[in-house]
GUMARNU-929607 format. One line per 4 residues: number of its first residue (from 0); their letters; for each residue z, y, x negated of N, C-alpha, C. Coordinates in nm, 4 decimals, m for minus. Layout:
NUM) a) Z Y X Z Y X Z Y X; ...
***
This chain:
0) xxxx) m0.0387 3.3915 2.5058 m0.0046 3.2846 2.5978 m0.0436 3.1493 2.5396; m0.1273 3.1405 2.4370 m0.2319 3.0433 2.4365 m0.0816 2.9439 2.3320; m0.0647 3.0365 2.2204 0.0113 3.0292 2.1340 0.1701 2.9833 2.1778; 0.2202 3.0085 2.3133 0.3546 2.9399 2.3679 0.3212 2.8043 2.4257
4) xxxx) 0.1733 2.8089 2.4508 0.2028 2.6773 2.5421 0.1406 2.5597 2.4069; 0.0699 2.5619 2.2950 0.0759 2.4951 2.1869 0.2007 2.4899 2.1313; 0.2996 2.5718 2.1217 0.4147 2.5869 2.0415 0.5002 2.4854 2.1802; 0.4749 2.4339 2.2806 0.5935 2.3633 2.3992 0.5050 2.2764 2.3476
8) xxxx) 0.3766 2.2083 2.4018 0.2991 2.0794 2.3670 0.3977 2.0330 2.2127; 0.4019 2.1087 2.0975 0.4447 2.0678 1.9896 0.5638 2.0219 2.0306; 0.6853 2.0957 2.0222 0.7824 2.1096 2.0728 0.7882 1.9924 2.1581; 0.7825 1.9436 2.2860 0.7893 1.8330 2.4029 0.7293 1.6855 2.3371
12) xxxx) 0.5903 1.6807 2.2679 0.5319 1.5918 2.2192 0.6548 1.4948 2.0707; 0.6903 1.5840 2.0261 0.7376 1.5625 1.8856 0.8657 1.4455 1.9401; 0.9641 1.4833 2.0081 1.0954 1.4061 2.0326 1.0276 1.2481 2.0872; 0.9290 1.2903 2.2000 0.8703 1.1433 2.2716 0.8417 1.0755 2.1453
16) xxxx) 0.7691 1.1027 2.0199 0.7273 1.0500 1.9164 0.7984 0.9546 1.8559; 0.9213 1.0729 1.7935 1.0816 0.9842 1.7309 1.1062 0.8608 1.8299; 1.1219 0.8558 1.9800 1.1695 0.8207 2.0457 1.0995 0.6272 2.0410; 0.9324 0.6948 2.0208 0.8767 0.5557 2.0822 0.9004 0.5339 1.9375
20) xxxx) 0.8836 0.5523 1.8103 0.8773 0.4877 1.7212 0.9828 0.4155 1.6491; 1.0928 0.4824 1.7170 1.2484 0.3831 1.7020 1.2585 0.2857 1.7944; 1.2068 0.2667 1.8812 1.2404 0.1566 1.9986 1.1382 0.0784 1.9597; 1.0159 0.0816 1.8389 0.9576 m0.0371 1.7944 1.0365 m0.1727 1.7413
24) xxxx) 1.1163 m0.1486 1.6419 1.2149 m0.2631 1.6424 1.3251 m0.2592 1.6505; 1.4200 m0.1467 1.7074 1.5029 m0.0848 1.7401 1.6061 m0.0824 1.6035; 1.5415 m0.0377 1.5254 1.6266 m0.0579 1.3748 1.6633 m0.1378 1.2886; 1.6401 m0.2620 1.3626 1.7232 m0.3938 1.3041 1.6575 m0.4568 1.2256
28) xxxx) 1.6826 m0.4717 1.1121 1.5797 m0.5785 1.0103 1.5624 m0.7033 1.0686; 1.4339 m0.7103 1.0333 1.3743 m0.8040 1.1090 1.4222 m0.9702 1.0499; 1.4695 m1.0633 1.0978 1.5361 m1.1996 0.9513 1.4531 m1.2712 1.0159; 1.3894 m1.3691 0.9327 1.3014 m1.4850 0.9173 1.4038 m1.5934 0.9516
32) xxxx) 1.3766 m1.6459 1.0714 1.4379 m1.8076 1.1144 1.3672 m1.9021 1.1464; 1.2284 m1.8692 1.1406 1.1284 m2.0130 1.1749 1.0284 m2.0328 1.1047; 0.9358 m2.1120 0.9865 0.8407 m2.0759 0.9940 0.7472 m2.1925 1.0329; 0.5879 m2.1480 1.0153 0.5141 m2.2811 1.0911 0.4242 m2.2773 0.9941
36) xxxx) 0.3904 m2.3614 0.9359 0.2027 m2.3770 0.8438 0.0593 m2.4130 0.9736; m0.0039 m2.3669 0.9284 m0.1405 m2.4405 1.0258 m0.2483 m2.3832 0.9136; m0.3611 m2.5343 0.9035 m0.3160 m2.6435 0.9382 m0.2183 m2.7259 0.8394; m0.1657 m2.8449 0.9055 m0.0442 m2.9083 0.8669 m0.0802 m2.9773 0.7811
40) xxxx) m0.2574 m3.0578 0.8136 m0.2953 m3.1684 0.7011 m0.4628 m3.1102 0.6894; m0.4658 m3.1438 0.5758 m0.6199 m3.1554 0.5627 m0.6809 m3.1710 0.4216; m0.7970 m3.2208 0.4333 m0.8603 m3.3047 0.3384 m0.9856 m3.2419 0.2979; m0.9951 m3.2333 0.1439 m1.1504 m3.1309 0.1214 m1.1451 m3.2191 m0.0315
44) xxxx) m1.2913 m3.2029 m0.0700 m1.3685 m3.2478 m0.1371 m1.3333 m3.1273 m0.3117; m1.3192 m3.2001 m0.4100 m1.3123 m3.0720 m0.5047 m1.3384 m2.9584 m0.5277; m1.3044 m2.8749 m0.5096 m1.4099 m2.7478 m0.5602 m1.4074 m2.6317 m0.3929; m1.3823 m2.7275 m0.2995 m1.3673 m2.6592 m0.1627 m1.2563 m2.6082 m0.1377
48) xxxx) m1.2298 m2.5274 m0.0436 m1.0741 m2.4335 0.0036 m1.0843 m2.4592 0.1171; m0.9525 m2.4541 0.1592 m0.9121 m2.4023 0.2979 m0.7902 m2.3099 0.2958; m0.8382 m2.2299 0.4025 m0.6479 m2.1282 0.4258 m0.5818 m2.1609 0.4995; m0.4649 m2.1506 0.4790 m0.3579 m2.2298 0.5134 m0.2629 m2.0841 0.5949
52) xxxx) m0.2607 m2.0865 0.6907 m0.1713 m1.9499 0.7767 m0.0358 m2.0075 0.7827; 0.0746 m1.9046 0.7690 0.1769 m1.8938 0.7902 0.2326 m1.8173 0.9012; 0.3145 m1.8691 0.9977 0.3761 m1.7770 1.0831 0.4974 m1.8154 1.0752; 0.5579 m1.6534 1.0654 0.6731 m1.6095 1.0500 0.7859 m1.5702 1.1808
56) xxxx) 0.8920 m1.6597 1.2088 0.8954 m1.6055 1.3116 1.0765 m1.5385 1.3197; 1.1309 m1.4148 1.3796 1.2672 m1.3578 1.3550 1.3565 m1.4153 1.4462; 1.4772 m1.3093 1.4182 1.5862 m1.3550 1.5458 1.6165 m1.3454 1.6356; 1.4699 m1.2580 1.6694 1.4521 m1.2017 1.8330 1.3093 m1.2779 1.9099
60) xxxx) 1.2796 m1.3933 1.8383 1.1608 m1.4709 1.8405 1.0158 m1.4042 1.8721; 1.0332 m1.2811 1.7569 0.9010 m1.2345 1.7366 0.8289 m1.2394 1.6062; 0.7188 m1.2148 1.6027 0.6514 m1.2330 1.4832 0.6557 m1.1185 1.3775; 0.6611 m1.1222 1.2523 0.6941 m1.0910 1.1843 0.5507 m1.0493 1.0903
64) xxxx) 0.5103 m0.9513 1.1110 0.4176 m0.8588 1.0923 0.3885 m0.9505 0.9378; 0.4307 m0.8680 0.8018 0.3772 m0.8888 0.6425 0.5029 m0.9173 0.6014; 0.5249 m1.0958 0.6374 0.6185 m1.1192 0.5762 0.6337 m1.1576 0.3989; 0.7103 m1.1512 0.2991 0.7182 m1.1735 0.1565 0.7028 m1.3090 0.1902
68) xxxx) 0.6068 m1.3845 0.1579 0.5860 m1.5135 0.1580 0.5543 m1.5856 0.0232; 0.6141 m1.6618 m0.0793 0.5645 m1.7093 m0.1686 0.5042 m1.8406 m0.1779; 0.4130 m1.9173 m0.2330 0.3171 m2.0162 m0.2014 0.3547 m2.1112 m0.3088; 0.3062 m2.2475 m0.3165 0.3342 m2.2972 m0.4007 0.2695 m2.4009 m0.4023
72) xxxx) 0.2134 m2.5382 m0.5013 0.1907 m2.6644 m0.4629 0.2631 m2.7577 m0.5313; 0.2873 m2.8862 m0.5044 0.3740 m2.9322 m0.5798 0.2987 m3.0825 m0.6538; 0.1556 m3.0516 m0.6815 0.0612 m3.0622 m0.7657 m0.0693 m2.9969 m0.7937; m0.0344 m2.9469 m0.8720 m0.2002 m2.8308 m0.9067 m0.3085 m2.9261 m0.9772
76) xxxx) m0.2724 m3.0246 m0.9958 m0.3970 m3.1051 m1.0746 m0.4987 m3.1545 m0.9303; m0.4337 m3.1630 m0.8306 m0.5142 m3.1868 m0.6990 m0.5286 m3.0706 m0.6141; m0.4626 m2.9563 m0.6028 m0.4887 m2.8212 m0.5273 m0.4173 m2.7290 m0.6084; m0.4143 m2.6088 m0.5783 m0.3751 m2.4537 m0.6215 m0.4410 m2.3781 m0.5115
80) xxxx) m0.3222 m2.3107 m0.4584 m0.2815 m2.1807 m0.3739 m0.2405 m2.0728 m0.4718; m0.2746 m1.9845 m0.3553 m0.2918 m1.8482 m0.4159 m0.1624 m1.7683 m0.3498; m0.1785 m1.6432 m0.3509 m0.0698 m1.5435 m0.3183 m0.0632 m1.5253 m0.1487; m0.2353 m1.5819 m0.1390 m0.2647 m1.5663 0.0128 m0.2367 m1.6589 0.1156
84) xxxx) m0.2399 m1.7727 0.0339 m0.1980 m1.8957 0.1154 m0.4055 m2.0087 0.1436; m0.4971 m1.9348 0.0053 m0.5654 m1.9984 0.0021 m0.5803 m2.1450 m0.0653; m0.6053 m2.2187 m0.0366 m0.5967 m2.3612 m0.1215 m0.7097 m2.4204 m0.1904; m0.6962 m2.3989 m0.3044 m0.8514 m2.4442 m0.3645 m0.8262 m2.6174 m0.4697
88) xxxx) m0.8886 m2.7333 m0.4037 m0.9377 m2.8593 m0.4185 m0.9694 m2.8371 m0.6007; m0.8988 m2.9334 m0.6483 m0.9382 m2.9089 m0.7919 m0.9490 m3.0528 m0.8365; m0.8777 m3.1581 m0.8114 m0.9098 m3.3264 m0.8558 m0.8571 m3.4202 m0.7556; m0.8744 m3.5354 m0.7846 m0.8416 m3.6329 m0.6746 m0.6756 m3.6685 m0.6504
92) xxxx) m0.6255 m3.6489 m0.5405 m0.4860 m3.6613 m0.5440 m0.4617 m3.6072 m0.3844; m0.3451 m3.5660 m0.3695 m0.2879 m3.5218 m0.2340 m0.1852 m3.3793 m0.3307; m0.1316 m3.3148 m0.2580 m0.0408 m3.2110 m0.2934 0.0080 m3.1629 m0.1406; 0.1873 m3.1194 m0.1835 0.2219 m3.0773 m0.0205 0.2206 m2.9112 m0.0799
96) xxxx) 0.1461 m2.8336 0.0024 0.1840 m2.6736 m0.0262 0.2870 m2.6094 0.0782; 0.3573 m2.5523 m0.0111 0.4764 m2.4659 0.0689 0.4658 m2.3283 0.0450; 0.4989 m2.2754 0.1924 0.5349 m2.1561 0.2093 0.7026 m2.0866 0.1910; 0.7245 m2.0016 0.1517 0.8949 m2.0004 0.1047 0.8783 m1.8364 0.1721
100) xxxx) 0.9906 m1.8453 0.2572 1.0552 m1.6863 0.2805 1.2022 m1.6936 0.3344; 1.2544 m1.6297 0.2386 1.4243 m1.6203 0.2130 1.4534 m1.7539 0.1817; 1.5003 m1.8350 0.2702 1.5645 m1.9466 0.2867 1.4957 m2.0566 0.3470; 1.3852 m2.0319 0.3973 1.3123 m2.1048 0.4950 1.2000 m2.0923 0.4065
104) xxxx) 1.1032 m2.2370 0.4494 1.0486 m2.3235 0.3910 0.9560 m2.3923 0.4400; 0.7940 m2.3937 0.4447 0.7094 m2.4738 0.5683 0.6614 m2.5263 0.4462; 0.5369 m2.6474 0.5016 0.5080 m2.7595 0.4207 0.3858 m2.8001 0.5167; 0.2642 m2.8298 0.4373 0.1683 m2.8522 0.4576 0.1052 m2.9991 0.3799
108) xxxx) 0.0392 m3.0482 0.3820 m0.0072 m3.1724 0.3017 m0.2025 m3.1560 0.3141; m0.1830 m3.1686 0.1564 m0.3505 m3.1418 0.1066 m0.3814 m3.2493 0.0396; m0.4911 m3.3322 0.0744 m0.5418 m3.4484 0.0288 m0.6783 m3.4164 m0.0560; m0.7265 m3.4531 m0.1863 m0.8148 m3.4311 m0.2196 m0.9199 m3.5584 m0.2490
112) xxxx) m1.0354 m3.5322 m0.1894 m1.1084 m3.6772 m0.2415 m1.2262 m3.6848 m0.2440; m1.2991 m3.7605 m0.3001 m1.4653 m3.7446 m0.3031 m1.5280 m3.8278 m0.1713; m1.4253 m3.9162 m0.1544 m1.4806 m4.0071 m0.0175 m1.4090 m3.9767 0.0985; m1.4339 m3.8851 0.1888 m1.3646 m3.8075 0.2695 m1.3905 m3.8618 0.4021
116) xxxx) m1.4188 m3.9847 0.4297 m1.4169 m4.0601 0.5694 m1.2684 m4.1538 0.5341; m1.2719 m4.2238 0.4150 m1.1737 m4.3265 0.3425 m1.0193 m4.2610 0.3592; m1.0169 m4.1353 0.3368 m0.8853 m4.0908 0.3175 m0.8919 m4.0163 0.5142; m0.9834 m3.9632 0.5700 m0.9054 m3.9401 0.7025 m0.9248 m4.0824 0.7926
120) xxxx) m0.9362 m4.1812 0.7927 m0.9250 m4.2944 0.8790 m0.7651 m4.3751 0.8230; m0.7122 m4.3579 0.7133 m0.5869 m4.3406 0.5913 m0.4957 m4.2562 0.6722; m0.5239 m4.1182 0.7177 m0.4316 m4.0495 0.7798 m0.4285 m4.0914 0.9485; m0.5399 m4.1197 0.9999 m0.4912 m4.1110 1.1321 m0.4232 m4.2507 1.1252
124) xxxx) m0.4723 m4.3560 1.0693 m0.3871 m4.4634 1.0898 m0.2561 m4.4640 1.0924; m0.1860 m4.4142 0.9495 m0.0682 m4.4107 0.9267 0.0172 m4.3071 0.9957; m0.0421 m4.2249 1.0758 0.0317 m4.1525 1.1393 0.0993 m4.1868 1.2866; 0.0380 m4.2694 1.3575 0.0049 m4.3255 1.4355 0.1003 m4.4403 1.4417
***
């Protein structure tokens, strides 16, 4: 007896399984249509990091678990990012780092400086 009602548990359990694990994204590849950097600006002293998060967002405006994200700066003599989206301060300058997936494209701005009151009273002004 013991042995039919393990062999139905198997049996009954198994289909619910298939069932919930297809209605996770209901098949559909997931496409990247938004993305966001945070944070957007920020300012560190040589030699310091900050991480820089990416969110990924699809065409069903959900998030997008481990998206292929490639990093970039578009001066390494003032920052360098990593694979992770860490940013490590290397000389005095600014650099914008981007995030790239498929077609889409976020953008961040990294300021580097030794006098780090001078350059954020610089940003809030001009933003403003």
């Amino acid at each position: 007896m013991g042995a039919k009602i393990k062999k139905l548990f198997i049996t009954l359990s198994a289909p619910a399984f298939i069932v919930f694990s297809c209605e996770e994204n209901g098949g559909e590849e997931q496409v990247p249509t938004s993305i966001v950097l945070t944070p957007v600006n920020s300012v560190l002293k040589p030699g310091n990091n900050v991480q820089i998060y990416a969110l990924v967002i699809d065409q069903k405006s959900q998030e997008i678990d481990e998206p292929d994200i490639t990093w970039s700066s578009s001066n390494e003599s003032a920052a360098t990012v990593d694979d992770n989206g860490l940013v490590t301060a290397k000389g005095q300058g600014a650099t914008e780092i981007r995030a790239k997936v498929a077609a889409l494209e976020g953008k961040a701005e990294v300021a580097v400086s030794v006098i780090r009151r001078k350059i954020l009273s610089e940003m809030f002004t001009s933003s403003t």
